[in-house]
One Martini backbone bead per residue (centre of mass of N, CA, C, O) as a GRO file, in nm:
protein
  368
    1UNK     BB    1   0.642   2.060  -4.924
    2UNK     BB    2   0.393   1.932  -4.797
    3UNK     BB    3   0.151   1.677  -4.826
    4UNK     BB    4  -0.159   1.605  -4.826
    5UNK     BB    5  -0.322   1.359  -4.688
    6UNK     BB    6  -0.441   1.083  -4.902
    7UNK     BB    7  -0.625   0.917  -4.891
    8UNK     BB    8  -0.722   0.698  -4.674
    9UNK     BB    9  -0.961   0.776  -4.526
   10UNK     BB   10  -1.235   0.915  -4.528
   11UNK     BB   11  -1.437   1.011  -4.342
   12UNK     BB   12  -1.729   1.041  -4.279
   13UNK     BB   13  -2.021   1.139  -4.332
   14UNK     BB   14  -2.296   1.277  -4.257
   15UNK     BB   15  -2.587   1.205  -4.218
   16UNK     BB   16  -2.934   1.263  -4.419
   17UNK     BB   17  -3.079   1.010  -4.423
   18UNK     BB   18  -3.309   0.821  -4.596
   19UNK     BB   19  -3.306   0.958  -4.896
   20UNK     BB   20  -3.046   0.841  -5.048
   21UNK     BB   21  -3.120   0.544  -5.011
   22UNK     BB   22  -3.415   0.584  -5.186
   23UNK     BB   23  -3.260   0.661  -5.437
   24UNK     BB   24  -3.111   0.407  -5.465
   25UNK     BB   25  -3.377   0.231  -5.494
   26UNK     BB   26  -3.520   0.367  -5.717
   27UNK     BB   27  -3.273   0.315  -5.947
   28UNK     BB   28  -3.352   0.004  -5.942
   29UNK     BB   29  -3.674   0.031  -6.001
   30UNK     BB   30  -3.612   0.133  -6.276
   31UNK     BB   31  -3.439  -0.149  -6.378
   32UNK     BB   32  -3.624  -0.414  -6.373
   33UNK     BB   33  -3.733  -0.463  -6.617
   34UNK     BB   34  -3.454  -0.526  -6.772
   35UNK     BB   35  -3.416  -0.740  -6.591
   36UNK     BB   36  -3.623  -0.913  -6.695
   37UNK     BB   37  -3.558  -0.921  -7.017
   38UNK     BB   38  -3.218  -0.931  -6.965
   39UNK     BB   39  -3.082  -0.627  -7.067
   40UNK     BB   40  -3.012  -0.662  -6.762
   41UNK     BB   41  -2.737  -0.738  -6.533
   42UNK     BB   42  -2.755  -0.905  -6.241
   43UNK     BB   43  -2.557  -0.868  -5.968
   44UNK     BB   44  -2.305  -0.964  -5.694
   45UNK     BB   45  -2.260  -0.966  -5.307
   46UNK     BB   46  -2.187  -1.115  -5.005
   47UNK     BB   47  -2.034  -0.968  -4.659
   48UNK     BB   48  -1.836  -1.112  -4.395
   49UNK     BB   49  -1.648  -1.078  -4.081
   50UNK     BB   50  -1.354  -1.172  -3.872
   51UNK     BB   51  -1.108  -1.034  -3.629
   52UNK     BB   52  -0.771  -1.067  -3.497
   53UNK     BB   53  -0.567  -0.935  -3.301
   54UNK     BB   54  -0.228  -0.866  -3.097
   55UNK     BB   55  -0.204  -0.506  -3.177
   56UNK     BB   56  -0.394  -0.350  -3.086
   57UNK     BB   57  -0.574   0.022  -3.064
   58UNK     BB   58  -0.747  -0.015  -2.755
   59UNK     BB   59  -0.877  -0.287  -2.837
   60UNK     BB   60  -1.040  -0.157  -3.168
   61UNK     BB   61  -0.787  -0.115  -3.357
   62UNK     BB   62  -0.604  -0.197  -3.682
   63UNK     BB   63  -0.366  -0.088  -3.801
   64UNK     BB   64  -0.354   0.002  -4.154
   65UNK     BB   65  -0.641  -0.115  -4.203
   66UNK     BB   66  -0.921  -0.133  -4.362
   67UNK     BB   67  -1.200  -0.301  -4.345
   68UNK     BB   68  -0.982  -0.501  -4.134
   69UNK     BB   69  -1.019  -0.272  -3.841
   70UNK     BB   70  -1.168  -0.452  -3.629
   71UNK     BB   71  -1.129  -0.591  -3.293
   72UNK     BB   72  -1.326  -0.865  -3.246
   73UNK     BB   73  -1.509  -0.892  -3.467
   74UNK     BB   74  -1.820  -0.860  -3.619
   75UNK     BB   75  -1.858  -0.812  -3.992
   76UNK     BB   76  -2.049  -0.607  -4.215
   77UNK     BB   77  -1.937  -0.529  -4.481
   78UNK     BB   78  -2.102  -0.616  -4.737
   79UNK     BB   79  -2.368  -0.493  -5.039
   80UNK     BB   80  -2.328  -0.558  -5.386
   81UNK     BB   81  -2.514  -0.418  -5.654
   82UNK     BB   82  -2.529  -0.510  -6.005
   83UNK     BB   83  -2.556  -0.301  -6.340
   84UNK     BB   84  -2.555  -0.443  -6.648
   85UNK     BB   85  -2.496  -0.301  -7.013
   86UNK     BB   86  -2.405  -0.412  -7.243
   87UNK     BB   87  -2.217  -0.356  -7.549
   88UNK     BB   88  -2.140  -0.331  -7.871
   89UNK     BB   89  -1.823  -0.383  -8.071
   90UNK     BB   90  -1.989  -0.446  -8.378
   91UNK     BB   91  -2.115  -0.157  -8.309
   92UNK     BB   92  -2.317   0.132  -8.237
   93UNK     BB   93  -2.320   0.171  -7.873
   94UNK     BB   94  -2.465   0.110  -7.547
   95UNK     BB   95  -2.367   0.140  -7.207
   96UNK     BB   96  -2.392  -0.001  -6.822
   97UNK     BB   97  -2.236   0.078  -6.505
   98UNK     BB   98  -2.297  -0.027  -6.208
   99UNK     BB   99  -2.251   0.007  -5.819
  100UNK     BB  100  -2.415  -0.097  -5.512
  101UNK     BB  101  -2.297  -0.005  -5.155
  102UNK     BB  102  -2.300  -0.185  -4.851
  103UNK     BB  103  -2.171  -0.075  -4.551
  104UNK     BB  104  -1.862  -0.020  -4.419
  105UNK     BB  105  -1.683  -0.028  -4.710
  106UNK     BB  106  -1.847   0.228  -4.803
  107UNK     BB  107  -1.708   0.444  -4.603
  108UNK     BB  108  -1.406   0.401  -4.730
  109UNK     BB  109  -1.488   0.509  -5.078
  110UNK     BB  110  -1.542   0.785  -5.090
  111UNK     BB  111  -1.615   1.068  -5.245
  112UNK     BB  112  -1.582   1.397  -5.296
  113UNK     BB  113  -1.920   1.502  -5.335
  114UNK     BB  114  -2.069   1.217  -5.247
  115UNK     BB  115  -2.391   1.141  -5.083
  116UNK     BB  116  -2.543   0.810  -5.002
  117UNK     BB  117  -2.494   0.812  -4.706
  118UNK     BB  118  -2.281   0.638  -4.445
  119UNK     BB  119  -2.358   0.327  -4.602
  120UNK     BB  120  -2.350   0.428  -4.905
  121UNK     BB  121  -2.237   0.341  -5.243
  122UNK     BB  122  -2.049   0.417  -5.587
  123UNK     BB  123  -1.775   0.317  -5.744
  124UNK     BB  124  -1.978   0.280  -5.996
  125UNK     BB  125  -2.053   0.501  -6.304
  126UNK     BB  126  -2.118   0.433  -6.620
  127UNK     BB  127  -2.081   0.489  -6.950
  128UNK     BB  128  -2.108   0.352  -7.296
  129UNK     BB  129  -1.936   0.454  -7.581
  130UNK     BB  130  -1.927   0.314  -7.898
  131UNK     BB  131  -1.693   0.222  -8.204
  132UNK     BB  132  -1.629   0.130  -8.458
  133UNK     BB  133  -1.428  -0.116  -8.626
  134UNK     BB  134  -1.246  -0.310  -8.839
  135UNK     BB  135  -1.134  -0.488  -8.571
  136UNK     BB  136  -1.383  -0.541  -8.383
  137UNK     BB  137  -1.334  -0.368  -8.078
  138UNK     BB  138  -1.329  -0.097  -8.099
  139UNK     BB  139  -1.405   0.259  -7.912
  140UNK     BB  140  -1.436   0.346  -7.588
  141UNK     BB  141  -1.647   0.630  -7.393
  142UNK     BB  142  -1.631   0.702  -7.063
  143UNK     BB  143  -1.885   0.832  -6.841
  144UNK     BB  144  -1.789   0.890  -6.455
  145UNK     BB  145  -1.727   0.637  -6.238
  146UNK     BB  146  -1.422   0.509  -6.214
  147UNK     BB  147  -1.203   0.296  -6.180
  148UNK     BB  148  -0.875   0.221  -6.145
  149UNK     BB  149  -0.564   0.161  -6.311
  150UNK     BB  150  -0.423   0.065  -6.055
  151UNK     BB  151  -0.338  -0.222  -5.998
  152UNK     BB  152  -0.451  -0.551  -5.883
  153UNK     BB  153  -0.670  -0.431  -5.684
  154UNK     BB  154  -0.981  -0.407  -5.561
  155UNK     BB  155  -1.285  -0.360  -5.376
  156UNK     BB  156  -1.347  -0.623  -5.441
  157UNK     BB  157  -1.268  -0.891  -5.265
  158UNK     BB  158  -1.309  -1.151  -5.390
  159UNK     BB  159  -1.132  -1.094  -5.659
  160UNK     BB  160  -0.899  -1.111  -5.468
  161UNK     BB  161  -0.649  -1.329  -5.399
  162UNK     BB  162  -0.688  -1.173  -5.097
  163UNK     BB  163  -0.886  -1.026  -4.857
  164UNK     BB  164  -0.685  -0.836  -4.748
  165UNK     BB  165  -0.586  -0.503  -4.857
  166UNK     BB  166  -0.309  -0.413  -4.954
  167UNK     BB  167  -0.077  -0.122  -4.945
  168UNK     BB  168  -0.132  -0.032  -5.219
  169UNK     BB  169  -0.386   0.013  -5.254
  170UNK     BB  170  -0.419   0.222  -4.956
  171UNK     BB  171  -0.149   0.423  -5.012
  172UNK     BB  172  -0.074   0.473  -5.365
  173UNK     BB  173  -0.404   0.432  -5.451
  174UNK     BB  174  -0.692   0.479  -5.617
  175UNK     BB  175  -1.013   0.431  -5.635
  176UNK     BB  176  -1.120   0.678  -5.836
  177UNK     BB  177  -1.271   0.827  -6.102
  178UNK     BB  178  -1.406   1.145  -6.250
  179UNK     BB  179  -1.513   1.121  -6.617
  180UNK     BB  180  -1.303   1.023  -6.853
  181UNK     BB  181  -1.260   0.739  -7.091
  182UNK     BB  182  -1.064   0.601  -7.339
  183UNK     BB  183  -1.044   0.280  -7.541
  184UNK     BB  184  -0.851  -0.014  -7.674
  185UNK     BB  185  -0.827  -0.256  -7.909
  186UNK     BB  186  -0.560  -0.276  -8.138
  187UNK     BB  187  -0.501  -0.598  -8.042
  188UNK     BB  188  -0.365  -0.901  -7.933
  189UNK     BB  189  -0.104  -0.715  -7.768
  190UNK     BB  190  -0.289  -0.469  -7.730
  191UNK     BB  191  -0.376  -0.141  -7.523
  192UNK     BB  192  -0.573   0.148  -7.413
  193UNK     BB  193  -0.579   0.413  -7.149
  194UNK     BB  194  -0.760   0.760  -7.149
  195UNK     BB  195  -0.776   0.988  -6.880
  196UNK     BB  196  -1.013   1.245  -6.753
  197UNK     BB  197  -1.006   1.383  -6.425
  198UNK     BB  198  -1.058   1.540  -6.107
  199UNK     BB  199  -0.951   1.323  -5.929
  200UNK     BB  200  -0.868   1.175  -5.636
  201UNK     BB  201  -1.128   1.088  -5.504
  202UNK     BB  202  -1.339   1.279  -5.708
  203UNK     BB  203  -1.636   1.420  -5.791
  204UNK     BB  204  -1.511   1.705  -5.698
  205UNK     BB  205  -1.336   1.963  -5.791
  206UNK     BB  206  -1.051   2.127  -5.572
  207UNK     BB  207  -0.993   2.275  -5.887
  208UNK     BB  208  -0.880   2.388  -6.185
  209UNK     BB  209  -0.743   2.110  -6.239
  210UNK     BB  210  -0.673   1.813  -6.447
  211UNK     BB  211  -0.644   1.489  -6.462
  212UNK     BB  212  -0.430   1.224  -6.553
  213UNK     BB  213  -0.443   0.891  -6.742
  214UNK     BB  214  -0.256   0.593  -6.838
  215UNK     BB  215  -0.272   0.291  -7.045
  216UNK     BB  216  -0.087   0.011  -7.079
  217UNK     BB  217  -0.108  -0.295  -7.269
  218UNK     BB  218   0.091  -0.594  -7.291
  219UNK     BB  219   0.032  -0.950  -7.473
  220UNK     BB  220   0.214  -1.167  -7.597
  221UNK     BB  221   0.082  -1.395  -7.471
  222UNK     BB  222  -0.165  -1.551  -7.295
  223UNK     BB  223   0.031  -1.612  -7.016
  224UNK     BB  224   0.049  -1.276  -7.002
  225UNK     BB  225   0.163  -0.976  -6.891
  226UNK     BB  226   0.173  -0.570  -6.926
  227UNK     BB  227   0.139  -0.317  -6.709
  228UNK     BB  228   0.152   0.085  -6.775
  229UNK     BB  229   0.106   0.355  -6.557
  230UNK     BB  230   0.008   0.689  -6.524
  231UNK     BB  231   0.037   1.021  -6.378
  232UNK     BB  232  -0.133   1.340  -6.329
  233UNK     BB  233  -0.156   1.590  -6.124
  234UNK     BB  234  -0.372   1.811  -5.901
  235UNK     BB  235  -0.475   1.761  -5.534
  236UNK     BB  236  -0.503   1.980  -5.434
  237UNK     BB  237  -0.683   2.253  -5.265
  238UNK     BB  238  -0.612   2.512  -5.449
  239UNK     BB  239  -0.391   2.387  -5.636
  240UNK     BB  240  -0.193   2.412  -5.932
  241UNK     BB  241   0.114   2.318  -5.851
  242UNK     BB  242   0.065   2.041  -5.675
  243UNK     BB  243   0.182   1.759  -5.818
  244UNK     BB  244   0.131   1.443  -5.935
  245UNK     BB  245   0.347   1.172  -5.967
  246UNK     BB  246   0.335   0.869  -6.173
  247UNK     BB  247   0.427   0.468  -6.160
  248UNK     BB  248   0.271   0.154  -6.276
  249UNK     BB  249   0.334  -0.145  -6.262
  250UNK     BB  250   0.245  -0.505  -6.419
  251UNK     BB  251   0.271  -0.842  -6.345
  252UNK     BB  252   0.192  -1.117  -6.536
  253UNK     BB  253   0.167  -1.470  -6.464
  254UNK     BB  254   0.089  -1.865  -6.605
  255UNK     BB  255   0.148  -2.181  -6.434
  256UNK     BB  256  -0.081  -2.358  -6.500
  257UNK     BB  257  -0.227  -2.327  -6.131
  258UNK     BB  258  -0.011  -2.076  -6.137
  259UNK     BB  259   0.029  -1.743  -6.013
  260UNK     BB  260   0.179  -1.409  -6.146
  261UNK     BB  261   0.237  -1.141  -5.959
  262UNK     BB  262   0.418  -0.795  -6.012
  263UNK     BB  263   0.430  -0.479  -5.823
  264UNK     BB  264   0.510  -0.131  -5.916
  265UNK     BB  265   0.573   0.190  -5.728
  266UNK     BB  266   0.569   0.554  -5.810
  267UNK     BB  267   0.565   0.846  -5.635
  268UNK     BB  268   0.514   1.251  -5.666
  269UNK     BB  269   0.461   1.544  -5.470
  270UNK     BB  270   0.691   1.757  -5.481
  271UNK     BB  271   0.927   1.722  -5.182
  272UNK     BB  272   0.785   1.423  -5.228
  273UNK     BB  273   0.758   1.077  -5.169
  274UNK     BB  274   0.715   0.709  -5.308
  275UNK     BB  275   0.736   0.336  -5.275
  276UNK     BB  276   0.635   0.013  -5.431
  277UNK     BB  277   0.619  -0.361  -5.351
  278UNK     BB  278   0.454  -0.664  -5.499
  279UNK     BB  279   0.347  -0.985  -5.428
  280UNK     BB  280   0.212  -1.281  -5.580
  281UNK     BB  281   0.054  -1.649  -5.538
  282UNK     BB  282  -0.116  -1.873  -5.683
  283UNK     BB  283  -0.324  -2.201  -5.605
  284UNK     BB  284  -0.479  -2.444  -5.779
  285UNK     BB  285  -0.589  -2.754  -5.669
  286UNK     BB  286  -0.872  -2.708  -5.706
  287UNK     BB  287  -1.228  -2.654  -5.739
  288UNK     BB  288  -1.225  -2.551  -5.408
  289UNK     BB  289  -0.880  -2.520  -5.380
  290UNK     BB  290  -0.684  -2.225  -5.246
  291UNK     BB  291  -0.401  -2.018  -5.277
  292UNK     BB  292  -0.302  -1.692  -5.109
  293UNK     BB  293   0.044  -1.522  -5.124
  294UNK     BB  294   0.154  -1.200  -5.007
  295UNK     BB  295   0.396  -0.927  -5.065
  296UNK     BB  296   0.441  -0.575  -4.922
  297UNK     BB  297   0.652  -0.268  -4.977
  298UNK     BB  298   0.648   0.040  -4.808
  299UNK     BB  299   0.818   0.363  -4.908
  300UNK     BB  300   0.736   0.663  -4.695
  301UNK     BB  301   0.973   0.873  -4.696
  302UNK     BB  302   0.734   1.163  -4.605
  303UNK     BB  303   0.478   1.017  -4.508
  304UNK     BB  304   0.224   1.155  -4.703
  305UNK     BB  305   0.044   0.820  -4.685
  306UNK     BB  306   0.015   0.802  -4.354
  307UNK     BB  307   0.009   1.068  -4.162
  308UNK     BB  308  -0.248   0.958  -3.951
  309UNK     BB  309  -0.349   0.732  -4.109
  310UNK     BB  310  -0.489   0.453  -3.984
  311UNK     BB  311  -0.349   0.500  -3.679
  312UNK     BB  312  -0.104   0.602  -3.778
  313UNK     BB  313   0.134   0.843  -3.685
  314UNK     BB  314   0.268   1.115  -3.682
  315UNK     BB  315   0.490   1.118  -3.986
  316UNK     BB  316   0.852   1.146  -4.166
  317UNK     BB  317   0.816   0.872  -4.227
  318UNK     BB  318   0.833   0.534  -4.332
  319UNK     BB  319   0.861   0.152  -4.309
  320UNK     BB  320   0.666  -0.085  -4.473
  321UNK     BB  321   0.456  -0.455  -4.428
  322UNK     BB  322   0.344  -0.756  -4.566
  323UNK     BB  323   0.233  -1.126  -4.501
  324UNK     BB  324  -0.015  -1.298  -4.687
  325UNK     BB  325  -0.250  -1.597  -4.608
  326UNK     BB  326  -0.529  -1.783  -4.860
  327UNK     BB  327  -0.749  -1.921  -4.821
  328UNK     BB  328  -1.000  -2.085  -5.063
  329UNK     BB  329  -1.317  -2.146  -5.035
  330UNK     BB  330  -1.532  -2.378  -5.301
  331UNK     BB  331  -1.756  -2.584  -5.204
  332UNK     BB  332  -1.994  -2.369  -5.205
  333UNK     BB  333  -2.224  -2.227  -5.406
  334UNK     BB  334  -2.123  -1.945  -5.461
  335UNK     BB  335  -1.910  -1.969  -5.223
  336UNK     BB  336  -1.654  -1.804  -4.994
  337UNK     BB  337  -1.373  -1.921  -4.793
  338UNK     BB  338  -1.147  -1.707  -4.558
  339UNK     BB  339  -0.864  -1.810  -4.429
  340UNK     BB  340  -0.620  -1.524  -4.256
  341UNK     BB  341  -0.314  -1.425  -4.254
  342UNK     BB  342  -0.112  -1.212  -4.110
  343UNK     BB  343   0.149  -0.974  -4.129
  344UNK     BB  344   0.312  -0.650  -3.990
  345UNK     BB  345   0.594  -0.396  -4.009
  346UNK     BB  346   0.718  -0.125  -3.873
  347UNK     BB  347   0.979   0.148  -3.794
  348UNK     BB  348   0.766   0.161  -3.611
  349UNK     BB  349   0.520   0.221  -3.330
  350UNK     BB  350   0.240   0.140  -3.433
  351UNK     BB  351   0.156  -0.117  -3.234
  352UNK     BB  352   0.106  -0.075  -2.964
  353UNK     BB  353   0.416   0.019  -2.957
  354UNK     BB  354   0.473  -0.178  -3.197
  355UNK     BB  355   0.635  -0.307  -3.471
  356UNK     BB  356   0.426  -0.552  -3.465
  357UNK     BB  357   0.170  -0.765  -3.627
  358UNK     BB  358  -0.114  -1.051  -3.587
  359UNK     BB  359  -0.376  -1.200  -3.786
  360UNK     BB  360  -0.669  -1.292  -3.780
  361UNK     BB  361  -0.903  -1.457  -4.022
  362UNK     BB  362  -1.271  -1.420  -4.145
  363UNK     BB  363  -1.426  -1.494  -4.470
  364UNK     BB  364  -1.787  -1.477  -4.627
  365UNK     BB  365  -1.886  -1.506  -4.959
  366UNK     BB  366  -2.151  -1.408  -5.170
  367UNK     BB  367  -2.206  -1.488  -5.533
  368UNK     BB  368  -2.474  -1.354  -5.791
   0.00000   0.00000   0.00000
């Protein structure tokens, strides 16, 4: 049985009017007291960017990408405020984290049962319960919509090696999970995070079984890591039956000013399965100027995570990938420029009847 070909992206939902938009700036408004006093800190960024494709769909859509799916346009990304209240991992004590997100942004990554706006997302919200321990890290209990714990690339494309998210984000992993998730350090070389959770990207659960992921972290010495994640759960719609499973491993390794991340991912539900692999390589010139290069390669066997989703044609398999160039300029204070190359190639023909595109980017965020 083939699977319901799962996220990247929902429809937009039908907007419902500016209500839930004035209830989400009353959320805001309710928190600025402790913004004042300190209790609560506010940060956020603001992005916009323009992008040409050489082999857009229709002249107007770039196939196979999330944000940087417009050709030829100038696009108001996101703006997205961050409300954060940390927890102290040295007592009994409680904290939360939101972000509030407008923007184009918003409309794909929204979750099934939440509708905040046409363009307007929360993709965190959650409560973080600590108890303390004898070595001092804790152990947090968090409640609510939390990021996945999959792969190195993040929603915040700032914070991301390169600008435009790449095919792993896209098509192996979920966006978040809401639920609950139990975390600690239980040394200086070890952590561990293990969730219940409504399923992938949903807030309202689709049947009647809870999916789990889990995460252990193994850090060596100062300049390693590796993470390895499972999930398993039914994500079917009523059925509870055609489980998900499968796992991400991810490498990271730092050579003085360059870093070198390495991710692996397999996933299989029922009759269906898909593997990807991607690698990064950043090198910070200077404090001004970095370079970010990634490369990565989706087997999507029986098409499950592909057919008809973001422009790619209804298929029963392809294997795609993409390489990708981005210089970071952070000259002005505050600010990152990015322009960033890209290359595509699918074994189908995918990008307006051929099977490779180039585009280029300019992608300027401010971080506050």
């Amino acid at each position: 049985m083939r699977a319901r070909p799962p996220r990247p992206p929902r429809p937009p939902r039908p907007p419902r009017g500016p209500r839930s938009s004035r209830i989400s700036f009353a959320g805001i408004l309710l928190l600025l007291p402790g913004v004042l006093a300190g209790q609560v800190k506010l940060t956020g960024f603001a992005e916009g960017s323009y992008l040409y494709s050489n082999h857009s769909s229709g002249d107007s859509i770039v196939v196979g990408r999330l944000y940087d799916r417009f050709q030829s346009q100038f696009t108001v990304n996101a703006l997205a405020v961050v409300l954060d209240k940390p927890y102290d991992a040295a007592k009994v004590s409680a904290g939360f984290h939101t972000e509030l997100m407008f923007g184009q942004n918003a409309t794909l990554i929204k979750s099934a049962g939440a509708d905040f706006g046409a363009q307007v997302d929360v993709p965190d919200l959650y409560v973080t319960l600590n108890v303390p321990t004898a070595g001092g890290n804790g152990v947090q209990l968090k409640v609510g919509r939390i990021p996945t714990l999959l792969g190195l690339e993040v929603i915040e494309t700032y914070a991301n090696p390169n600008w435009s998210e790449g095919n792993q984000f896209i098509y192996v992993e979920n966006f978040t999970g809401t639920g609950v998730s139990v975390e600690a350090k239980l040394n200086r070389h070890v952590d561990a995070q293990f969730r219940v959770i409504n399923g992938w990207d949903l807030v309202r659960d689709n049947n009647q079984r809870k999916s789990v992921m889990g995460r252990v972290g193994l850090y060596p010495d100062s300049v390693t890591s590796i993470g390895i994640v499972g999930f398993w759960g039914p994500e079917q719609p009523n059925n509870v039956a055609a489980n998900r499973y499968g796992v991400d491993w991810l490498l990271w390794r730092k050579f003085g000013k360059a870093a070198v991340w390495v991710q692996a991912d397999y996933g299989k539900e029922q009759s269906v399965s898909w593997s990807a692999l991607g690698g990064w390589i950043t090198y910070d010139m200077n404090a001004a100027v970095g370079v970010a290069v990634r490369a990565d390669y989706v087997n999507d066997k029986n098409g499950a995570r592909t057919s008809g989703v973001l422009g790619f044609p209804t298929n029963t398999g392809h294997r795609f990938g993409s390489g990708t160039a981005t210089l970071n300029l952070r000259a002005w204070p505050g600010a990152v420029v990015r322009p960033e190359l890209r290359y595509d190639r699918s074994t189908l023909p995918a990008f307006d009847a051929g099977k490779d595109q180039l585009t280029a980017a300019l992608a300027v965020v401010y971080i506050f």
